[in-house]
N, C-alpha and C positions, 0 to 999 in steps of 0.2 A: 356277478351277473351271469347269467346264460350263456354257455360258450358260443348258441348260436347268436345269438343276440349279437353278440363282440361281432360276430365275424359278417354280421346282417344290421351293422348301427349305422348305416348308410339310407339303410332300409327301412324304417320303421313300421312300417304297414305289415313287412314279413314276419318280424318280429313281436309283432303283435297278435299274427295269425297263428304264429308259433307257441305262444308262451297260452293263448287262448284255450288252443288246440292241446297244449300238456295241463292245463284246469279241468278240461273236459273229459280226459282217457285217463285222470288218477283216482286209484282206489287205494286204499287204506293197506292190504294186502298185509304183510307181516310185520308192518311199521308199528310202532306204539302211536295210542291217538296223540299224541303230543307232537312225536314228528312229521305224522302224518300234516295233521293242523297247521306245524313249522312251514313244512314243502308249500302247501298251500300258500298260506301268507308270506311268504317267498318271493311267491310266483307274482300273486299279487301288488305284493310291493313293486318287482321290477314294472312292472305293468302302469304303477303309479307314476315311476322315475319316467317311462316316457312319453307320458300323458293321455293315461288312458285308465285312469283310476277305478275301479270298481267298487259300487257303494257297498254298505255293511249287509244288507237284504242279497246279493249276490254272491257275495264273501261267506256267508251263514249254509244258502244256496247248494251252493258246491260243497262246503264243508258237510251237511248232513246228506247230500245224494249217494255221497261214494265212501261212505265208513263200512257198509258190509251191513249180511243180517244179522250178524252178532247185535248190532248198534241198534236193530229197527226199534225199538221200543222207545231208547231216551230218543233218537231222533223225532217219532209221531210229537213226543212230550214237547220237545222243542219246536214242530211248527204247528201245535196247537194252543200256545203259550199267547195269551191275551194279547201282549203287548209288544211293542217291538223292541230289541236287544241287537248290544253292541256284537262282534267277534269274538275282542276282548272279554267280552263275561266269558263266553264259550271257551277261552282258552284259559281262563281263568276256573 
């Protein structure tokens, strides 16, 4: 878990603004997509553990905003993609 989180598990509202607020300022930067993808659903998950789950359409969301322009292309492919899809495919 979040080291702040541990130290903000009193708090949950902080914790939440916290864990939010690092979904929203992470970029893909020199990570492989893989770990990139990891962190994310990471973050996520703690996010789920305290009840504050995020659906797969927000999870996808975040994951194609901050890959870089390396990525812009498969990302266009992916939100112009008919139908709607899990994470899981994406990290598959």
């Amino acid at each position: 878990m979040d080291p702040t989180c541990t130290t903000l598990a009193n708090h949950s509202w902080s914790c939440v603004l916290h864990l939010k607020e690092k979904l929203s300022s992470m970029s893909k930067g020199t990570s492989t997509v893989l770990e990139y993808l990891w962190s994310i659903k990471s973050i996520t998950n703690e996010l789920s553990l305290i009840g504050y789950p995020l659906d797969d359409v927000d999870l996808i969301l975040y994951c194609l905003s901050y890959l870089g322009p390396k990525f812009k292309d498969i990302a266009t492919v992916l939100r112009a993609h008919p139908s709607a899809f899990s994470y899981d495919q994406i990290y598959e």
